[in-house]
PAFI-390160 format. One line per 3 residues: number of its first residue (from 1); their letters; for each residue x, y, z of C-alpha. Coordinates in steps of 0.25 Angstrom, whole numbers, plus 5000, padded with zeros to 4 digits. Last residue first. Example, Ala and Ser with C-alpha at 12.3 -4.5 7.8 and 13.67 -1.06 7.14 Angstrom:
2> SA> 5055 4996 5029  5049 4982 5031
//
This chain:
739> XXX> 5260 5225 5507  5264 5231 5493  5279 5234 5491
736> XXX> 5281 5245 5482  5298 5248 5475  5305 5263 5474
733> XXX> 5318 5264 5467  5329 5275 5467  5339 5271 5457
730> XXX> 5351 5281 5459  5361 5270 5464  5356 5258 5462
727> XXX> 5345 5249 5471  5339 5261 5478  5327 5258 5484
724> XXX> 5312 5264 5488  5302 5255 5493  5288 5256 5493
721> XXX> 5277 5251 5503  5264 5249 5497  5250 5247 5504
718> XXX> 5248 5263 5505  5263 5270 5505  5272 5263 5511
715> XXX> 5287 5268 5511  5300 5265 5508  5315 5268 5507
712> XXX> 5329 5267 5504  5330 5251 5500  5340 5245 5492
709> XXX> 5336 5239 5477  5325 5232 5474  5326 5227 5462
706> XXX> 5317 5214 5464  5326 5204 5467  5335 5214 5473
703> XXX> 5322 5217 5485  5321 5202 5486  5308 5201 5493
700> XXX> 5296 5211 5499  5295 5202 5514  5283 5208 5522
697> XXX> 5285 5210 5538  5272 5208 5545  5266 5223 5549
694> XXX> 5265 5229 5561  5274 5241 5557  5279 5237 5545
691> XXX> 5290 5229 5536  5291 5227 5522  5303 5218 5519
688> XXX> 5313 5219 5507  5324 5206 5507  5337 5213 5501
685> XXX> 5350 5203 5496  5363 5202 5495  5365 5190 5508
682> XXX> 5357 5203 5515  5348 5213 5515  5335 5216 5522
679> XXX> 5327 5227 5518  5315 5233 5524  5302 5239 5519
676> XXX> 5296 5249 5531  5287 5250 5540  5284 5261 5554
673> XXX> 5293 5272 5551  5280 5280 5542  5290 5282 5533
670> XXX> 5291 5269 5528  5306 5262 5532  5316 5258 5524
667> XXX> 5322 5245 5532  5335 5241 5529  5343 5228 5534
664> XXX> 5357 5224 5531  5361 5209 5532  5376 5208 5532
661> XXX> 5382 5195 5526  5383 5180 5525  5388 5181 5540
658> XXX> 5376 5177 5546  5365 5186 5556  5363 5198 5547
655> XXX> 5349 5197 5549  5347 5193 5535  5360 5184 5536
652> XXX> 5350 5179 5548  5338 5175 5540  5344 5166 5530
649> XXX> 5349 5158 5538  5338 5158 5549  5329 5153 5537
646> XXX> 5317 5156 5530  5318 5172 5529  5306 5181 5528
643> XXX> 5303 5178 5543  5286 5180 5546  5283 5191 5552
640> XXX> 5282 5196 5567  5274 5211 5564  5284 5222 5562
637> XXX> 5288 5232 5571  5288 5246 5574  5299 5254 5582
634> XXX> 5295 5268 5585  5284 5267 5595  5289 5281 5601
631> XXX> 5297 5290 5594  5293 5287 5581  5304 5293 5569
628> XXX> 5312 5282 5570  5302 5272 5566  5310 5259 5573
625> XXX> 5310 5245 5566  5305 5233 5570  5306 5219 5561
622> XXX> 5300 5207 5564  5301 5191 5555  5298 5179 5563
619> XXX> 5303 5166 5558  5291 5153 5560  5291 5150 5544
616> XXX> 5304 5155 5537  5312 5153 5549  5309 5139 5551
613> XXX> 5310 5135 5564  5324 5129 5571  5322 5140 5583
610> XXX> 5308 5149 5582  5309 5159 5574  5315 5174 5574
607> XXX> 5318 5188 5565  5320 5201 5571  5321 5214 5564
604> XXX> 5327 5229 5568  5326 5242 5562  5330 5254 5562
601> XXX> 5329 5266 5551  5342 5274 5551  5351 5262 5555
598> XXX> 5358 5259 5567  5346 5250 5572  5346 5242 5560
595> XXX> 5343 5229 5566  5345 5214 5565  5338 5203 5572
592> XXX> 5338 5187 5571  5331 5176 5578  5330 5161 5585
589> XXX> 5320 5156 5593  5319 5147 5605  5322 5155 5616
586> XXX> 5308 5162 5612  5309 5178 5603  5308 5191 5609
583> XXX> 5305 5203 5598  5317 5214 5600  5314 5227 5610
580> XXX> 5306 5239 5604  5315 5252 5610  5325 5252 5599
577> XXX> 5324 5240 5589  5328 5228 5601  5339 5219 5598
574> XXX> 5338 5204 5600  5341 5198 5614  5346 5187 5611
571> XXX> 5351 5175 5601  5344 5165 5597  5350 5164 5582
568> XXX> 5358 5152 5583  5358 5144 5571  5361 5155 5560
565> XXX> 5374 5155 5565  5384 5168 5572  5374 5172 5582
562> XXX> 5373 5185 5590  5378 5179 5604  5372 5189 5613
559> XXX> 5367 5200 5606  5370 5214 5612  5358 5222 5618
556> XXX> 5354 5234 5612  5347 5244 5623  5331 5246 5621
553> XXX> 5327 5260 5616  5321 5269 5624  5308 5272 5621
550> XXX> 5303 5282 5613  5301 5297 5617  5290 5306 5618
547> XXX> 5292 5319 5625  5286 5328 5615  5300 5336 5612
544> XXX> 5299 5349 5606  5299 5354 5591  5298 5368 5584
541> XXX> 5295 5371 5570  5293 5383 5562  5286 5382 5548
538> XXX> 5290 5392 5541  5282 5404 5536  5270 5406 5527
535> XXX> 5268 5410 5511  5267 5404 5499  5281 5400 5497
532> XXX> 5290 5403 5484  5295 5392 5477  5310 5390 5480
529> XXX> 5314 5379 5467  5323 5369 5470  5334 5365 5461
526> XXX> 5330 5356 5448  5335 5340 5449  5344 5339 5437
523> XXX> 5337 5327 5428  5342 5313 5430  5352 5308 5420
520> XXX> 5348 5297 5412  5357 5284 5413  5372 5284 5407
517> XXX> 5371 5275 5393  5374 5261 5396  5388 5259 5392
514> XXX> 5393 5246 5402  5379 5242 5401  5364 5245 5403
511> XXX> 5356 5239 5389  5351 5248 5377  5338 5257 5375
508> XXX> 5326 5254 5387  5312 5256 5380  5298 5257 5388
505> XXX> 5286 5250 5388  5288 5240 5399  5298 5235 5391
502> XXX> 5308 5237 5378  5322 5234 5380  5334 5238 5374
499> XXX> 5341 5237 5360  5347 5223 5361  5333 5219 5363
496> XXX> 5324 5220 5374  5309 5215 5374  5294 5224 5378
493> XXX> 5282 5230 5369  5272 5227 5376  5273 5237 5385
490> XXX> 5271 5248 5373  5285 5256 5372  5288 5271 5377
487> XXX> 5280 5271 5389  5266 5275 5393  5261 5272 5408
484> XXX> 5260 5260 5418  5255 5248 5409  5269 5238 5410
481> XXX> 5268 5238 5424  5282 5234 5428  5287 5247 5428
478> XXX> 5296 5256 5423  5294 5269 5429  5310 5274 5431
475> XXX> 5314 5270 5419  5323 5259 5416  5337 5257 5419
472> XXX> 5342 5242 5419  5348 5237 5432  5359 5228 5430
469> XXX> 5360 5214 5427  5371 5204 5425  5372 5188 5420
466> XXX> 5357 5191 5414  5361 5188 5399  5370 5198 5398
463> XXX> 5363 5211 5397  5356 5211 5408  5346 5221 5414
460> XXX> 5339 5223 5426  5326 5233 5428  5319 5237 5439
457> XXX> 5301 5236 5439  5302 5229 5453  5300 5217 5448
454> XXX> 5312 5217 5440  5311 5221 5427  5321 5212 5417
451> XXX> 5329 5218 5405  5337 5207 5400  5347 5206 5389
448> XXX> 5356 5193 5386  5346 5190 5374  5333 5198 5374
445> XXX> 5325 5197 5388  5318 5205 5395  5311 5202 5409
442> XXX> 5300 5205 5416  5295 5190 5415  5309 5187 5420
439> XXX> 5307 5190 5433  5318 5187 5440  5333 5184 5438
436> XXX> 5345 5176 5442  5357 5180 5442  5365 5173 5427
433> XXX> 5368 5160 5424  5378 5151 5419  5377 5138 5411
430> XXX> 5390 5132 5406  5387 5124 5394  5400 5123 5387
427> XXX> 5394 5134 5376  5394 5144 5388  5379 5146 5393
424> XXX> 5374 5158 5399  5361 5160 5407  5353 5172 5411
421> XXX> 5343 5171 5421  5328 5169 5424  5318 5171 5434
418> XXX> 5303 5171 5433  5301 5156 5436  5311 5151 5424
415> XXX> 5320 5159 5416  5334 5157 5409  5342 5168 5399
412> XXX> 5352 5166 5390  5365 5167 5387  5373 5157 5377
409> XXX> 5390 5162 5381  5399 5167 5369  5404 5176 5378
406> XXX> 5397 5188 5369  5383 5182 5370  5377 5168 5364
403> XXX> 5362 5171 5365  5350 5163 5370  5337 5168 5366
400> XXX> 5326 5158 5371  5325 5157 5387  5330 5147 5395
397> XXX> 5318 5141 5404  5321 5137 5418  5327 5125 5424
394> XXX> 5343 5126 5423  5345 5137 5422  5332 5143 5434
391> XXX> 5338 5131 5442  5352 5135 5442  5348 5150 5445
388> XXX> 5341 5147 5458  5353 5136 5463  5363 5146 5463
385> XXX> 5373 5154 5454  5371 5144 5442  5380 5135 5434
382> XXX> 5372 5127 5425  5380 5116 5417  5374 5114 5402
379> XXX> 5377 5101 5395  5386 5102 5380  5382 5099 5368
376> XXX> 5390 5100 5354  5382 5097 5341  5389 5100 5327
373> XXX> 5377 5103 5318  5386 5109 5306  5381 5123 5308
370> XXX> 5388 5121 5325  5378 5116 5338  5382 5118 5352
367> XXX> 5372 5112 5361  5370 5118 5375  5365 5106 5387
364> XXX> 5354 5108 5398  5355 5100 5410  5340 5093 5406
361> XXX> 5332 5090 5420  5321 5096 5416  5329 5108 5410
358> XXX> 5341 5113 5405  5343 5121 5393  5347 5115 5379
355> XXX> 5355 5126 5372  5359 5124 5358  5372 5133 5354
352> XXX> 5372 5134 5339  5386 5138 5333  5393 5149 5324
349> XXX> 5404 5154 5334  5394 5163 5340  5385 5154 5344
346> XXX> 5367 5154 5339  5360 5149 5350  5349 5139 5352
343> XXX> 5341 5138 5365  5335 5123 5367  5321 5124 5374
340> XXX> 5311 5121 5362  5317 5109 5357  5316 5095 5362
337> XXX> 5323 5090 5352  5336 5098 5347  5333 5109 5336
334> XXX> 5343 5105 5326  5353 5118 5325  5353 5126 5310
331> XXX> 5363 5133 5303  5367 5148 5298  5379 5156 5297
328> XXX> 5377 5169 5298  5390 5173 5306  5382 5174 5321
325> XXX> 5378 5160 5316  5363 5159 5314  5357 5147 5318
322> XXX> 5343 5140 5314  5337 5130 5324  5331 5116 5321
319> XXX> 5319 5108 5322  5309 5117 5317  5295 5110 5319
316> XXX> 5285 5116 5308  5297 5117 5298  5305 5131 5295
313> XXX> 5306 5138 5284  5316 5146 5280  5325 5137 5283
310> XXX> 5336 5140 5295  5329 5129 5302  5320 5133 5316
307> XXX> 5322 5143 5327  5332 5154 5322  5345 5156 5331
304> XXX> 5352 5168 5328  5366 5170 5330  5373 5186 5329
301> XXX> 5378 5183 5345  5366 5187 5352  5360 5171 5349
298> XXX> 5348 5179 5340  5335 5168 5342  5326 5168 5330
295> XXX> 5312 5160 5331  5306 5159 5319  5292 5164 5311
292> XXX> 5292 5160 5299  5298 5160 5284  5310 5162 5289
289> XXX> 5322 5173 5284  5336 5174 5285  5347 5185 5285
286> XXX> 5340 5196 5279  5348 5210 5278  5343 5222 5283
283> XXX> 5347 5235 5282  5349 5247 5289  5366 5254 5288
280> XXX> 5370 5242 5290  5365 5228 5290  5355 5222 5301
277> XXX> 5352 5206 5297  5339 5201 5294  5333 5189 5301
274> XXX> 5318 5184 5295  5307 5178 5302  5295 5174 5292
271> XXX> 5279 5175 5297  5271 5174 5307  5272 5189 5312
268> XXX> 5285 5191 5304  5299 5190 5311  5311 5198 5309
265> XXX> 5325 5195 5314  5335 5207 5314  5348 5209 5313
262> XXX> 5361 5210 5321  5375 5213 5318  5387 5203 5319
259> XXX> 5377 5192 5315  5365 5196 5318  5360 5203 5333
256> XXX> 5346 5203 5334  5335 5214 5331  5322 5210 5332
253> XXX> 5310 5211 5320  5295 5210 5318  5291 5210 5305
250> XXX> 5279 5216 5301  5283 5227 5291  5291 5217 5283
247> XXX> 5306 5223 5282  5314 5233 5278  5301 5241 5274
244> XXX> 5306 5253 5280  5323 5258 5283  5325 5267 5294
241> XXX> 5336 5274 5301  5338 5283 5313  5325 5280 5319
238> XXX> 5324 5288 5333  5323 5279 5345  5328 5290 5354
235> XXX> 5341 5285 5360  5340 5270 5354  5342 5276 5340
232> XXX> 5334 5268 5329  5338 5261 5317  5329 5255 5307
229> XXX> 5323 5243 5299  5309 5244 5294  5297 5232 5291
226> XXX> 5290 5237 5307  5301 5233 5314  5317 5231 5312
223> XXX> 5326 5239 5321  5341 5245 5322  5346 5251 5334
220> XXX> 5353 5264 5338  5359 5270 5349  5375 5260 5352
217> XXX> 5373 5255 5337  5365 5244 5330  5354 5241 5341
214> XXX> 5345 5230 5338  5329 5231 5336  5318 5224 5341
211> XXX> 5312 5229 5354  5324 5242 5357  5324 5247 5342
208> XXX> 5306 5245 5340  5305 5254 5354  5316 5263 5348
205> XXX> 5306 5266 5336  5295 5269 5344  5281 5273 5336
202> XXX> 5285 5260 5325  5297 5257 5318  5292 5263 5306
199> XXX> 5285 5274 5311  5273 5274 5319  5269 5288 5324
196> XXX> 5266 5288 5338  5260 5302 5342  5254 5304 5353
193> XXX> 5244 5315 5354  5246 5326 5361  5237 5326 5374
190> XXX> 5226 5333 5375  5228 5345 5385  5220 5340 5397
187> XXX> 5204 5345 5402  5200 5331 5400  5191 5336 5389
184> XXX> 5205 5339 5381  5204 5327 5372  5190 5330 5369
181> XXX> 5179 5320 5375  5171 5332 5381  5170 5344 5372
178> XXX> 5178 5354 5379  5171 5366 5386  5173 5379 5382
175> XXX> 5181 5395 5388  5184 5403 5379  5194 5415 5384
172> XXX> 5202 5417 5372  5216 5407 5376  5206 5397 5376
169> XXX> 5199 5390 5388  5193 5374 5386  5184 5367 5395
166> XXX> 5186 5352 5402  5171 5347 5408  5163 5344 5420
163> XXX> 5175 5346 5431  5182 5354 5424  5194 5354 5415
160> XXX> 5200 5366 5409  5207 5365 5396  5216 5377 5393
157> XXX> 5218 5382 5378  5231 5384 5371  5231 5368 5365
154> XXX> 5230 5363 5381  5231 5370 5393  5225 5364 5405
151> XXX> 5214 5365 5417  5212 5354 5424  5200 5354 5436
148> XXX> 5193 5367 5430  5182 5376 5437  5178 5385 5426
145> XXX> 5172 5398 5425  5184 5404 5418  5189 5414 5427
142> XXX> 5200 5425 5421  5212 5427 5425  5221 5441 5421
139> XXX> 5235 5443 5420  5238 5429 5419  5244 5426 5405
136> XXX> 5234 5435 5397  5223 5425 5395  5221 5420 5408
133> XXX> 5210 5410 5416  5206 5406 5430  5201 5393 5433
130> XXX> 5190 5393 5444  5189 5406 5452  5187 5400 5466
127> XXX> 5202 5392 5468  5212 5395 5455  5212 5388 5442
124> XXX> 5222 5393 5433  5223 5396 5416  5231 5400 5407
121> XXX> 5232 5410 5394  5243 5420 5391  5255 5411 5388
118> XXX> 5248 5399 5384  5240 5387 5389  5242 5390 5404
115> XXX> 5235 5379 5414  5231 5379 5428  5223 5371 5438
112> XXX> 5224 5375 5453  5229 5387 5458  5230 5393 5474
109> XXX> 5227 5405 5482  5224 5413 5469  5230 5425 5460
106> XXX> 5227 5422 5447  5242 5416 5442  5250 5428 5436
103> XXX> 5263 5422 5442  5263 5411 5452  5276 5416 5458
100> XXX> 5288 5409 5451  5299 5400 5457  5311 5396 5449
97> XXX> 5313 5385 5442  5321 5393 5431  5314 5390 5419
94> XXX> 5300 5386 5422  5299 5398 5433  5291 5392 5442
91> XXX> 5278 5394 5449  5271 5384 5459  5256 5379 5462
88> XXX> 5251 5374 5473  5243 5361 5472  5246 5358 5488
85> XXX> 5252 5344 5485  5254 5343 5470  5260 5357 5468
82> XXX> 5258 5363 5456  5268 5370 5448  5266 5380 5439
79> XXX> 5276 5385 5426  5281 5398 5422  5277 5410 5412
76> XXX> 5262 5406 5410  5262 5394 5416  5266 5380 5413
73> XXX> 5261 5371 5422  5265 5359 5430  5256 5350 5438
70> XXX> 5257 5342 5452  5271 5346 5458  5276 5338 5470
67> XXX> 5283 5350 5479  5292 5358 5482  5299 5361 5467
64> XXX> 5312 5359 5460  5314 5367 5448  5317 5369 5434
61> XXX> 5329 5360 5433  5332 5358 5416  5330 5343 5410
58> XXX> 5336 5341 5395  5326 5337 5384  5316 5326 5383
55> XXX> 5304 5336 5385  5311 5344 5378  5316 5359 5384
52> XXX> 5318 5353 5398  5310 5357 5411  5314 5351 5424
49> XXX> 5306 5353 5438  5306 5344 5452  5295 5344 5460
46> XXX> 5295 5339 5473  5288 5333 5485  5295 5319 5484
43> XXX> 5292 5320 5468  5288 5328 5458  5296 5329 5444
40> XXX> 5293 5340 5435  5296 5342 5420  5295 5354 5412
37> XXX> 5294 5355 5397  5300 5362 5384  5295 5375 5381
34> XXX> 5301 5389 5387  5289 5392 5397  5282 5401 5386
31> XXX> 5284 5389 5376  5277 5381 5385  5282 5370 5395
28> XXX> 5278 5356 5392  5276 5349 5405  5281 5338 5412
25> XXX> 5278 5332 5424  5285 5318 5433  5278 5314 5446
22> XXX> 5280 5303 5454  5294 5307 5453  5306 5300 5446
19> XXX> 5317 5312 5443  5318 5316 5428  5326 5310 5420
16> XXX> 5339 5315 5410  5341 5312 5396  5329 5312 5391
13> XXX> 5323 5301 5383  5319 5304 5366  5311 5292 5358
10> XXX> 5308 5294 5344  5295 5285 5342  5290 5295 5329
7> XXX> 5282 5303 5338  5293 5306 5348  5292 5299 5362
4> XXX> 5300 5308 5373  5307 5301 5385  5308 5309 5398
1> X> 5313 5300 5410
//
C-alpha cells in the first residue's frame, strides 16, 4: 500500500497495491528518465517492476525480471538493476521494460557500487581500478584513487564512503573528505526533513476525525480539538472547514449522537464537562454544562446518561443519574444502593432502563424508570447457546456503555477471563447472547462496534453488538508488536468511534457492510522481460536407471467387522502405509486408524490404549507418512506420543469412526518430506499438529480460534516451522510455530 503524508496532515492512498514481497523499492526517477518513481517487488526469485507519475498515482507494468533485485539505479539514459544473488547488474529501458545493453559502463567483468547525480556526471566501482569517474556521460572514466563501500548521489555531488571516511566528488573534479558527524558522513543523501506542521487540529487531521469526531455525511466528519470546530474528508483528511476559538483550547472532546443529530461532550483536565449540540452549516450550541469532571454515557439512540444530579454541581457522593431523553427532556434516576455495577440507559420512548447484572448468586433484574419516578422491575432470564456462554453472562463483568439500538433492544458487551460476548436485553428481561469471543485485551470497543486482533494478528469486526463478525481489512504488516516500524498514528493513540478505528498506529475509515467500498485493486502484474544472456549453451540432460527400488508395498487387508460403537474398537489387522506394516497392539487394547493413501501426500495415523483406560492418560498417539520423492526409506515415523484427545468418543469422530460427520485429514508437508504440520478436521472444527521424523507429535490448537484458515503449505526454517493458509478466497496467510 502506497499512502502519502502531506505536511499539513493531508493524507492520499493509492488506489491499487503492490504485491506482498519481502521486499518492496521505490525510487525517484530524474527528469532525464521522465520524473515520477519506480517501484519494485522481489519475491520467489523475481523482480516485478511499476513506475507511476506520483508516488500515489496510477501503476504502469515496466517489467518482470529473473531474479530477487538488490538495488535500483537511475542511470544515464535507463535504469540498473542489481541482482541480490550473483550481484550482476541489468539494463532496462524505464519506459518500455525492455532490455538494454549496459551502455557506456567502463568496460569490466563485473560492477559494484554506482551512482549518477546528473546527466553528465556518475560514478562506478569496478574490480582493480577502484571507483571510476565521468563528466561527459561516459565517454571517458576517470580513477579517483578511492576504494568506496557506498558510493551515492546527493544535492549534484556523489558521496563515497570508505572504509575510514565518507568523501565528497563535484561535477568539477574535486575530490574531499566530509567533516565527520555531517549528515552525509554515513556516505547517504541526507534525508529530507520531515515536516509536521501542527495546525489546528494538530500534524493529522484524519487521526483527530476517526478518535474523537462524528461523521455528518457518507466522506466527511465533524471534530472538536484543540478549542476549534471542523470538518474533515475521510478520503484524505483534508480540512474542508474550520472555525478557531470555538471552544477552550484544552478541552478534550468526543463526538456522540444528540438528539436527531449528534454533539459533542467536552471535558476539561479536572475541570467542567460540557455537552454541546452540532448545528448546521459549523456551529455549536451548548446543551448543558457541570462544573466538574462527569461521567457521560451516549445510549446510541439521541440519550445520554450523565453520572450524578443534573445540577451543576454535584455533592461528594452523587446518588443519582442524570437522563436525557432522545427529545431533550431532562430528569434524574436515584442511584439504587449498592451502586457501582447497575448500567443506566437512556429509552427511546423517553424512559430510564436500570440494569442490575447478575452475580454472586443475584438473577439479575432491568428497572424501567419514567420522569415522574414510576419504577417497573422485571427479573432477567438467560438463554445462552451452551453452558460456556451462560456462565461468562451470567458471572463475568458487564461493561459500561450500554446502548438502546434500532430494535429498541439494550446491547452490550460481557467479559470475564479474556473472552467476552455481546449481550441483548428486551425490556421483558430476555437475555440473549452473541458467539463467544477471545481476547478481549486486543479488543476495541465503542457501543455495538468491535474491532478485535486475534492472536494471529487477523482482524474481526462487528457492528451489532457481537451477534455477527466478519473479517475486517487491514494491511498486510499489521502486527501485534506495537514497536515494529513508522506508521501514520503514534501507538498510543488507539479507540474506535462511529468514524473508524485508530490502532497499532494506523487508521481504518468506516465499518465493512452491505456498502463497503470495493477493496483496492492489485497492480497489473508487468510481462516478462528476455534479458540478454552472458554467454554459454544449455544444459543437456540425460537420465538412466540406478537400479535401486523400494520395497514392495504390503497388500491392503479388508477390516473385519469395522465397528459401528465406540465400545468396541478391537478390531484387526490395521492397514500398513505402503511397505511399513501398522504398529501391533495386545488383545487387550482397543484403537483407531485412518489414512490418505489416495491423496497426493500420504499418510496414515494410529491411536491405542489399554481397554477401559483413560485415553487422555495411557492413549498412544503415531503418525507415518511416506516422502514420496525417497525411493528407499520412504515412510517416516513419528515417535509414540501421548493421545491429544481424552476419550474414545471423542477420538473416533476424529478418525471418522461415528456417524456425527466425516473427519478429513491434511498434512502439509516441509520440503525436506520427512515433517510436516497436520490438520485434522471434523465436528466443524481444525486441530494443527506438528509432526516429524523421530520426533513426539506437538499439538498447535484451535486453528479457527486463532484465524487460521485452511492449510496449503509449510516449511521449517531454523526452530520455526511456518504455515501458509487460505482462510478466504484471495487471502493468502502464513503463520510461525516455534518447537
Amino acid at each position: 500500500m502506497r499512502v502519502l503524508l502531506r505536511p499539513d496532515g493531508e493524507v492520499s492512498v493509492a488506489t491499487e497495491l503492490l504485491p506482498y514481497g519481502k521486499a518492496i523499492q521505490s525510487i525517484e526517477l530524474p527528469e532525464r528518465l521522465g520524473s515520477g518513481f519506480l517501484f519494485a517487488a522481489s519475491a520467489l526469485g523475481r523482480t516485478a517492476l511499476w513506475r507511476a507519475e506520483s508516488f500515489h498515482g496510477p501503476l504502469t507494468p515496466v517489467g518482470e525480471l529473473d531474479f530477487e533485485s538488490e538495488r535500483i539505479v537511475a542511470g544515464f539514459d535507463r535504469i540498473y538493476v542489481q541482482a541480490r544473488r550473483t550481484g550482476e547488474w541489468a539494463a532496462l529501458d524505464v519506459q518500455t521494460g525492455r532490455a538494454r545493453d549496459r551502455g557506456t559502463l567502463p568496460p569490466s567483468p563485473s560492477y559494484g557500487a554506482m551512482a549518477f547525480a546528473d546527466p553528465w556526471f556518475g560514478a562506478v566501482e569496478v574490480p582493480v581500478r577502484g571507483l571510476l569517474a565521468t563528466f561527459d556521460a561516459g565517454a571517458s572514466w576517470h580513477e579517483l584513487g578511492l576504494v568506496g563501500t557506498n558510493v551515492t548521489a546527493a544535492e549534484g555531488r556523489l558521496l563515497v564512503s570508505t572504509a575510514e571516511r565518507t568523501y565528497g566528488v563535484e561535477p568539477d573534479g574535486r575530490v574531499h573528505p566530509l567533516p565527520s558527524g555531517s549528515e552525509v558522513a554515513d556516505g547517504r543523501a541526507a534525508p529530507s526533513a520531515r515536516v509536521r506542521r501542527g495546525g489546528p487540529l494538530g500534524p493529522l487531521p484524519l487521526a483527530v476525525a476517526v478518535l474523537r469526531g462524528y461523521p455528518d455525511s457518507e466522506t466527511t466528519a465533524v471534530v472538536a480539538a484543540r478549542g476549534a470546530l471542523a470538518r474533515v474528508r475521510l478520503t484524505d483528511g483534508r480540512v474542508l472547514a474550520l472555525r478557531e476559538r470555538v471552544l477552550p483550547p484544552t478541552a478534550e472532546c468526543s463526538g456522540i449522537p444528540l438528539g436527531r443529530g449528534f454533539g459533542f461532550v467536552c471535558a476539561e483536565p479536572g475541570g467542567r464537562t460540557e455537552i454541546y449540540a452540532f448545528e448546521r452549516p459549523l456551529a455549536l450550541r451548548r446543551v448543558h454544562a457541570f462544573e466538574e469532571p462527569r461521567f457521560v454515557s451516549a445510549s446510541g439512540n439521541g440519550g445520554l446518561v450523565v453520572r450524578g444530579p443534573c445540577g451543576q454541581r454535584a455533592p461528594a457522593a452523587p446518588a443519582r443519574y442524570c437522563i436525557r431523553t432522545p427529545q431533550g427532556r431532562w430528569f434524574e434516576v436515584p442511584m439504587p444502593s449498592g451502586a457501582g455495577t447497575e448500567r443506566v440507559v437512556a429509552l427511546a420512548d423517553g424512559r430510564a432502563a436500570v440494569l442490575f447484572p447478575p452475580g454472586r448468586g443475584r438473577p439479575g433484574k432491568l428497572a424501567l424508570v419514567d420522569a415522574i419516578g414510576t419504577v417497573s422491575t422485571v427479573p432477567l432470564t438467560i438463554s445462552a447457546r451452551d453452558e460456556a456462554l451462560r456462565a461468562l453472562v451470567s458471572e463475568g463483568f458487564w461493561m459500561d456503555g450500554f446502548v438502546q439500538n434500532d430494535a429498541g433492544l439494550l446491547s452490550g458487551w460481557a467479559v470475564g477471563r479474556g473472552a467476552f460476548t455481546g449481550i441483548r436485553i428486551a425490556l421483558d428481561g430476555a437475555v440473549t447472547s452473541g458467539p463467544l469471543q477471545h481476547g478481549i485485551e486486543d479488543a476495541l470497543i465503542s457501543g455495538e462496534r468491535a474491532l478485535v486482533l486475534g492472536p494471529s494478528g487477523i482482524a474481526e469486526q462487528s457492528s451489532d453488538g457481537g451477534f455477527s463478525w466478519s473479517d475486517a481489512d487491514l494491511p498486510a504488516t499489521v502486527e501485534l508488536d506495537r514497536g515494529r516500524g513508522e506508521r501514520i498514528t503514534t501507538p498510543g493513540e488507539q479507540g474506535c468511534s462511529a468514524v473508524g478505528c485508530a490502532f497499532l498506529g494506523w487508521l481504518r475509515i468506516g465499518w465493512n457492510g452491505a456498502e463497503s467500498p470495493r477493496p483496492l485493486a492489485m497492480a497489473k502484474r508487468p510481462n516478462p522481460t528476455a534479458l540478454p544472456q552472458p554467454g554459454g549453451g544449455r544444459w543437456t540432460l540425460s537420465c538412466t536407471p540406478t537400479g535401486v527400488a523400494s520395497r514392495p508395498a504390503l497388500p491392503l487387508v479388508a477390516r473385519r467387522g469395522a465397528p459401528t460403537g465406540v465400545t468396541a474398537h478391537a478390531h484387526a489387522p490395521w492397514l500398513p502405509l505402503l511397505e511399513v506394516p501398522a504398529p501391533t497392539i495386545g488383545r487387550d487394547s482397543v484403537g483407531l486408524d485412518t489414512g490418505t493413501e489416495a491423496e497426493l501426500v500420504q499418510l496414515r495415523a494410529y491411536l491405542w490404549a489399554p481397554r477401559h483406560a483413560p485415553l487422555g492418560r495411557q492413549g498412544t498417539f503415531l503418525v507415518r507418512a511416506a516422502d514420496r520423492f525417497q525411493v528407499q526409506s520412504g515412510v517416516w515415523s513419528t515417535t509414540p506420543s501421548a493421545s491429544p484427545w481424552p476419550d474414545l468418543d471423542q477420538a473416533a469422530e476424529a478418525f471418522g469412526y461415528e456417524g456425527a460427520g466425516a473427519s478429513s485429514w491434511r498434512l502439509a508437508l516441509d520440503p525436506s518430506g520427512r515433517g510436516g504440520v497436520l490438520a485434522v478436521s471434523y465436528r466443524g472444527t481444525t486441530d494443527l499438529y506438528i509432526v516429524e521424523e523421530n520426533r513426539p507429535i506437538r499439538a498447535i490448537g484451535n486453528a479457527p480460534r486463532q484465524g487460521i484458515g485452511s492449510l496449503t503449505s509449510a516449511v521449517r526454517l531454523g526452530p520455526v516451522w511456518h504455515a501458509a493458509t487460505n482462510k478466504n478466497p484471495g487471502t493468502f496467510r502464513f503463520f510461525p510455530f516455534e518447537t
